[in-house]
ROMAR-289464 format. One record per atom (N, C-alpha, C): x, y, z. Coordinates in steps of 0.001 Angstrom, whole numbers, padded with zeros to 6 digits, always signed. Example, Ala and Ser with C-alpha at 12.3 -4.5 7.8 and 13.67 -1.06 7.14 Angstrom:
BEGIN
+013190-005690+007800/+012300-004500+007800/+013200-003300+007800/+012850-002250+007080/+013670-001060+007140/+012900+000030+007870/
END
This chain:
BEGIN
+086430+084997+120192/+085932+086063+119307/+086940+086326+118182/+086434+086487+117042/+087491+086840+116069/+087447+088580+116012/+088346+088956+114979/+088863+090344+115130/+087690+090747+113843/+087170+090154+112943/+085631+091098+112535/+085195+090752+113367/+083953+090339+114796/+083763+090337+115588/+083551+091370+116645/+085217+091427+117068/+085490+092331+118064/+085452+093822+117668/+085798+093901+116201/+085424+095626+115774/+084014+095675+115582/+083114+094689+115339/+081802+094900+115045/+081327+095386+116632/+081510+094396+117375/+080974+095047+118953/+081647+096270+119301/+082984+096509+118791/+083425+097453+120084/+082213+098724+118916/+082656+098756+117713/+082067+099874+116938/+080292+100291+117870/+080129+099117+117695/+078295+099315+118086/+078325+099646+119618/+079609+099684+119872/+079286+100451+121499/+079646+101955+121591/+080574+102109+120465/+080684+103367+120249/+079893+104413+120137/+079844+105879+120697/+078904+107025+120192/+079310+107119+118589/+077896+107584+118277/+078266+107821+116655/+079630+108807+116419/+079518+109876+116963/+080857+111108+116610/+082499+110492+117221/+082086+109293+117652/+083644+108608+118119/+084418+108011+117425/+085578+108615+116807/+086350+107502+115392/+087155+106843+116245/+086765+105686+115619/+087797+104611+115986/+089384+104134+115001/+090193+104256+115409/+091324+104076+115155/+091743+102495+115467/+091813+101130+114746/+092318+099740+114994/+094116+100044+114952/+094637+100135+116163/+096073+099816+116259/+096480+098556+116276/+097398+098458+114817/+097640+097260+114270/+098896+096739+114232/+100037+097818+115137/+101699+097518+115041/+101385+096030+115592/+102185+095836+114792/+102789+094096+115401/+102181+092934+114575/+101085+093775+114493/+100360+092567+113766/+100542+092347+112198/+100125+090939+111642/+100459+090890+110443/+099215+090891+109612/+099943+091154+108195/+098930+091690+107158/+097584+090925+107240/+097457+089775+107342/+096369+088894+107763/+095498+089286+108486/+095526+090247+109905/+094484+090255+110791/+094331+091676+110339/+094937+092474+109783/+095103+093824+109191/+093884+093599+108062/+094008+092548+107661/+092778+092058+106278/+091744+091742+106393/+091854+091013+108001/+090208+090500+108424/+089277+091925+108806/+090212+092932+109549/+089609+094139+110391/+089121+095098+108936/+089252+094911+108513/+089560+095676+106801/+088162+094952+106148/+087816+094132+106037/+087075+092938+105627/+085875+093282+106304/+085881+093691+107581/+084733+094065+108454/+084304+095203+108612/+085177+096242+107685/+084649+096937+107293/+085762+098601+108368/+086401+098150+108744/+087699+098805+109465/+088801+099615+108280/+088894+100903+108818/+089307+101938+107452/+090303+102438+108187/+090134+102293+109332/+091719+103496+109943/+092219+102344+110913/+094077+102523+110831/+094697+102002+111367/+095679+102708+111263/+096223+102312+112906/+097596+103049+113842/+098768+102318+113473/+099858+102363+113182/+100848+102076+113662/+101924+102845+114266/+102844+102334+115013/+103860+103065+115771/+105283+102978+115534/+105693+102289+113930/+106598+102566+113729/+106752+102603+112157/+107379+103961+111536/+106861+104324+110112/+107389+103164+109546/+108026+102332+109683/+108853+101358+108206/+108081+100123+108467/+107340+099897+109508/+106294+098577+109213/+104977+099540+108401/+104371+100503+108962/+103270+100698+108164/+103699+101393+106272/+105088+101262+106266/+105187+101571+104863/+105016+100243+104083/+105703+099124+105055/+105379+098195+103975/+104008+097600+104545/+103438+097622+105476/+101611+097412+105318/+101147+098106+103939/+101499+099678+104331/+100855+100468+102952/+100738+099704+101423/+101946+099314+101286/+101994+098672+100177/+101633+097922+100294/+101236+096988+100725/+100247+095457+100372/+099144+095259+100636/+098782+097056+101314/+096798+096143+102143/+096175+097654+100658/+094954+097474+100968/+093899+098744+099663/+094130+100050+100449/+094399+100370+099316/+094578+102195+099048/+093511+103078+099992/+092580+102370+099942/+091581+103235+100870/+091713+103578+102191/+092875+102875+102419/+093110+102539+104624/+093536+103963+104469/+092785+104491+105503/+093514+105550+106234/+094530+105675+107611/+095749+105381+107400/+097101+105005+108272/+097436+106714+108945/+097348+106202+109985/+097785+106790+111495/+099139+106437+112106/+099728+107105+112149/+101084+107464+112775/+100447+107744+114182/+100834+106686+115347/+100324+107068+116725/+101410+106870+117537/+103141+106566+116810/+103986+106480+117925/+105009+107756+117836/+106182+107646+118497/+106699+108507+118594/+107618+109008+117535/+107389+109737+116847/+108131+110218+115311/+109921+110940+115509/+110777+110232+114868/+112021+110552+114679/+111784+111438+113222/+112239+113065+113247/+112447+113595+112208/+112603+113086+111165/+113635+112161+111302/+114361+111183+109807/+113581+110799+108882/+112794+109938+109836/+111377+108817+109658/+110585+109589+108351/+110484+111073+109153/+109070+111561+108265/+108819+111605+106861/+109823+111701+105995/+110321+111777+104613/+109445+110161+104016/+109565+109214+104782/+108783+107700+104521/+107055+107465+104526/+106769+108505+105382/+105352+108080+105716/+104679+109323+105280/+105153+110363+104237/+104380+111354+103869/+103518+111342+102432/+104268+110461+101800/+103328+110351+100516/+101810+109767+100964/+101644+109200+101953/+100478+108462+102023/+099950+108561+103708/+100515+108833+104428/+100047+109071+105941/+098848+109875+106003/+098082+109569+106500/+095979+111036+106817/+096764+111355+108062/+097060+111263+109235/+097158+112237+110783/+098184+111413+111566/+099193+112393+112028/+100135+112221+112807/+099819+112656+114446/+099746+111400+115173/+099110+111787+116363/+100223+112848+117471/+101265+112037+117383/+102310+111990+118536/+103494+113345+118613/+102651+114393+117669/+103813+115741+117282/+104162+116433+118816/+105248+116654+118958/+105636+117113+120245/+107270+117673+120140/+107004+118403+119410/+108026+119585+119046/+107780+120086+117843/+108063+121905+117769/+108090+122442+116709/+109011+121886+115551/+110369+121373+116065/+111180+120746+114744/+110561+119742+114478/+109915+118810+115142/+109660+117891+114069/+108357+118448+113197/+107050+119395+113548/+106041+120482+112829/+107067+120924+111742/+108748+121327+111514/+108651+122543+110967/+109412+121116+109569/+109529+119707+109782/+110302+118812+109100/+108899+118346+108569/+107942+118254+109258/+106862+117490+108723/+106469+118448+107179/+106635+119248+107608/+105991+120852+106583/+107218+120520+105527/+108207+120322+105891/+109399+120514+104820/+108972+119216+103894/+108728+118528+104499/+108392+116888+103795/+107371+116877+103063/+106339+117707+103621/+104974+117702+102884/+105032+118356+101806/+105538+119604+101858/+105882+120411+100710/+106003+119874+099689/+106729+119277+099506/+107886+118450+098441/+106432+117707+097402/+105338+117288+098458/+104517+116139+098078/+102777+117515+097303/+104084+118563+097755/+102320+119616+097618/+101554+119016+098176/+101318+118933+099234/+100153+118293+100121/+100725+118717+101259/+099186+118775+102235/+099128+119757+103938/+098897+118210+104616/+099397+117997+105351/+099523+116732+106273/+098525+117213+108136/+097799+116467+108204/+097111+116904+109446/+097835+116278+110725/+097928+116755+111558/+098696+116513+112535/+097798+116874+114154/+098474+115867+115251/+097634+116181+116167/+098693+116702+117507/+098362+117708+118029/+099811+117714+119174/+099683+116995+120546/+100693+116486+120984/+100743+115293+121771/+100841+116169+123037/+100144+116209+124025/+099566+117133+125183/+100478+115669+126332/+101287+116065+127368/+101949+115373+128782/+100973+115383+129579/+100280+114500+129929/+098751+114520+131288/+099373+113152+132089/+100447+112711+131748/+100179+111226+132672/+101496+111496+133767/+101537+110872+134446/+102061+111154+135919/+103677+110104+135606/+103628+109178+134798/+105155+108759+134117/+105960+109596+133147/+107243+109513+133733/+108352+110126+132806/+108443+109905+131635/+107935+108194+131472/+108260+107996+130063/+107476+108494+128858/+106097+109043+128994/+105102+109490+128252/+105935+110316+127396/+105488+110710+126491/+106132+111861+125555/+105264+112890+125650/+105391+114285+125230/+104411+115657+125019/+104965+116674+126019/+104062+117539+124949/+103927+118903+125431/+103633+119349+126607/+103692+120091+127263/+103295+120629+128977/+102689+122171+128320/+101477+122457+129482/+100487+123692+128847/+101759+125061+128341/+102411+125030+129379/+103279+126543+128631/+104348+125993+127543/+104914+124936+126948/+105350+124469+125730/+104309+124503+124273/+103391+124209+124763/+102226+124351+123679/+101559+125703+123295/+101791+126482+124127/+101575+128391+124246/+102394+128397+123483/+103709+128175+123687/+105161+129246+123123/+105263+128381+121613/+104883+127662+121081/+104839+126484+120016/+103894+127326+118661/+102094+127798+119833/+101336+127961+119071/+101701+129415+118864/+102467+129934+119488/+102426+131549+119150/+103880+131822+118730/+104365+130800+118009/+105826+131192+117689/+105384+131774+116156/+106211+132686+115773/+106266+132954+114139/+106653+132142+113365/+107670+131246+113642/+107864+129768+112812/+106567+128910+112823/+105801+128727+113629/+104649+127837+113495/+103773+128746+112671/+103522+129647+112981/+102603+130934+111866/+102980+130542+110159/+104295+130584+110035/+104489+130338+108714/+104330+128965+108272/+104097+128072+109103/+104131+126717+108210/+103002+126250+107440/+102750+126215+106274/+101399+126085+105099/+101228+125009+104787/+102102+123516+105434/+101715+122711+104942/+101442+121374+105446/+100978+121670+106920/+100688+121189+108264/+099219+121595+108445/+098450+120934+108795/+097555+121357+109937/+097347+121058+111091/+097329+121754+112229/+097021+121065+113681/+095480+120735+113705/+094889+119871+113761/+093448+119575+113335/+093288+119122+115187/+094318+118831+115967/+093679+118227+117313/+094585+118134+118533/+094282+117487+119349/+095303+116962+120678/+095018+115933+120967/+096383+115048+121456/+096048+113852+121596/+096934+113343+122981/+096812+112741+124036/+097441+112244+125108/+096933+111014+125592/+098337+110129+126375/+097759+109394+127069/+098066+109506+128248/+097026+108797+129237/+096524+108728+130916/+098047+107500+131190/+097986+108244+132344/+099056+107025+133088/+098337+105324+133013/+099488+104752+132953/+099077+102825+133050/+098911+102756+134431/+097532+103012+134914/+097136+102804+136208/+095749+101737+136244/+095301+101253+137373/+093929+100870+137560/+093589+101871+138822/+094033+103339+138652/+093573+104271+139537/+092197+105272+138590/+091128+104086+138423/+090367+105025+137110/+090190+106620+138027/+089743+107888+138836/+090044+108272+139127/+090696+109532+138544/+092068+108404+138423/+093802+109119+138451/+092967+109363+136881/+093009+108440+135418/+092488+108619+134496/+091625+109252+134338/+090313+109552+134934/+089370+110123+134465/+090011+111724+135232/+090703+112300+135773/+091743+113608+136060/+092164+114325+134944/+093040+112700+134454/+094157+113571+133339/+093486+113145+132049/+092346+112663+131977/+091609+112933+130400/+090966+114124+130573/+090024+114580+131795/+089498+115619+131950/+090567+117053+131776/+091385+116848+131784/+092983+117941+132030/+092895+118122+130897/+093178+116882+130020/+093426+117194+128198/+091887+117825+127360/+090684+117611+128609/+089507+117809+127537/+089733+119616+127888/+090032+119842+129000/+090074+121439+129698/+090573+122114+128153/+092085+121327+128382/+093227+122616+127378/+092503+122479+125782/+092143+121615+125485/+091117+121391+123957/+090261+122123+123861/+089237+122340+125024/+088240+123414+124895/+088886+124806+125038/+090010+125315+125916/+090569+126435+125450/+090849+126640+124704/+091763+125537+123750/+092467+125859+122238/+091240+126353+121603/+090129+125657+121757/+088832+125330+120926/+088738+127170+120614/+088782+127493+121738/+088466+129096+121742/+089118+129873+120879/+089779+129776+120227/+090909+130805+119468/+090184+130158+118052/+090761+131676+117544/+090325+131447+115642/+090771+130559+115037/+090226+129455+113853/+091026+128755+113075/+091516+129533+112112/+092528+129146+112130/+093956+129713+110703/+094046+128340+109929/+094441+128710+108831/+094878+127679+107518/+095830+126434+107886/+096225+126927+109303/+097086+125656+109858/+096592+125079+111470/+095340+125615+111449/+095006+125201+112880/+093513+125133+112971/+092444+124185+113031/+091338+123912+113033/+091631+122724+113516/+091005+122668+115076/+090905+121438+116141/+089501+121359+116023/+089845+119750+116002/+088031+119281+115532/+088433+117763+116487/+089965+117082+116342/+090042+115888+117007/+090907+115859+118709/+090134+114842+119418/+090847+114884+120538/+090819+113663+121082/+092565+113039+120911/+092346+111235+120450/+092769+110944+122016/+092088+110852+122361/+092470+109662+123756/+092070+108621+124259/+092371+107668+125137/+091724+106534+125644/+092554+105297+124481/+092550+104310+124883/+093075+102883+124358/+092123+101624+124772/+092833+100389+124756/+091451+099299+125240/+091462+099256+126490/+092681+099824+127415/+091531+099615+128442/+091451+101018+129703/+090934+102045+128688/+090266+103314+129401/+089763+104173+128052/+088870+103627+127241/+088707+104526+126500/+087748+104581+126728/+086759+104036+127372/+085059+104441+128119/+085481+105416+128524/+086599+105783+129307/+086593+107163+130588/+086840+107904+129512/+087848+107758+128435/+088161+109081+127727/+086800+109369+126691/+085873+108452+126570/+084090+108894+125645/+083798+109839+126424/+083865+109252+128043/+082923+110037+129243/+083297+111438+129342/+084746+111694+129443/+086029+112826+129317/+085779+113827+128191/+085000+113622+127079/+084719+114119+125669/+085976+113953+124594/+086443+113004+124914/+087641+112356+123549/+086583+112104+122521/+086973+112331+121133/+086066+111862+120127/+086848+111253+119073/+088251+110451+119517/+089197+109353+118576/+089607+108388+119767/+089439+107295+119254/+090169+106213+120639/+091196+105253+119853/+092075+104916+120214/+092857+103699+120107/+092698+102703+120220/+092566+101978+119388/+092455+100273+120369/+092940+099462+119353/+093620+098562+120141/+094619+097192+119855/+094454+095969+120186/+094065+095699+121300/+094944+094301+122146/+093274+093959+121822/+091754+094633+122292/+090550+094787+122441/+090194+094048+120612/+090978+094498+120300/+090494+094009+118565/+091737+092722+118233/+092799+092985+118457/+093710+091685+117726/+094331+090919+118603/+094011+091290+119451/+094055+090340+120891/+095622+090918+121795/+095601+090279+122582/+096991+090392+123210/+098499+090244+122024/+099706+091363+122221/+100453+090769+121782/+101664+090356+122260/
END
């Protein structure tokens, strides 16, 4: 199968309200061109200084996703042109993203990275970190951020189960957030979970952004 191909099927299996996100770290501008070609508009990468120089060589129209883990430093690189930062999981890096954006007069959408998986190594928030985050007065003042969503991933298990738990966990705290007023810096509309191989459970779970990589550009 080639990679227009594989986004044409996975798309047509998709629910309509499900954005798909093609995670493209690793890969080179070439298969970045075919998925693009087929008609593929959003792509992940996970480390800002490859998708700066993707940025520059693929069309202006891609909408580039930040889906790995963000070093403060970094952010100053991927703000002129970044649409949604998945992986936010601390107020300093919210209050650097805002400082960065500023500069660009432009509000950068951002998604907060919610802890549901049962490994240490995962990154995110835990439910009472994300309370004390959303109700701090430093997050109140920041104008040039939006939290538009939540985003987590399920442990690397074949315990589907164990996955369909901790997507259901992340759909719980989304529909609570859901409950509170939107402010100028907080309107949740996205909730990115699932990858290629559990993002059926996270459709089933009510995720409405998925990841996928290996499913579109093959193994890397």
């Amino acid at each position: 199968m080639s990679i227009a191909n594989n986004i044409l099927s996975i798309k047509a299996s998709l629910p309509p309200h499900v954005t798909l996100v093609a995670v493209s770290k690793t890969k080179p501008v070439a298969d970045l061109t075919e998925a693009y070609n087929a008609g593929q508009r959003i792509f992940g990468e996970n480390k800002v200084q490859e998708m700066v120089e993707k940025w520059e060589q693929l069309p202006k129209d891609i909408q580039w996703h930040m889906i790995g883990h963000v070093q403060t430093n970094k952010v100053k690189y991927m703000v002129p042109f970044v649409s949604l930062i998945h992986g936010v999981d601390s107020l300093k890096l919210l209050v650097e993203i805002n400082r960065q954006a500023k500069r660009y007069r432009k509000v950068i959408n951002c998604l907060l990275q919610i802890h549901i998986a049962e490994e240490d190594t995962k990154f995110g928030l835990n439910e009472l970190e994300l309370k004390a985050l959303l109700e701090s007065d430093e997050f109140k003042q920041l104008e040039n951020i939006c939290i538009t969503g939540l985003m987590g991933m399920a442990t690397f298990t074949d315990d589907e189960a164990q996955i369909r738990k901790e997507f259901s966990y992340l759909k719980s705290i989304f529909d609570q957030l859901s409950k509170q007023p939107s402010t100028v810096n907080f309107q949740l509309s996205t909730l990115s979970m699932g990858m290629s191989g559990d993002y059926r459970i996270a459709i089933d779970c009510g995720g409405n952004m998925v990841r996928i990589g290996s499913s579109i550009f093959g193994n890397r």
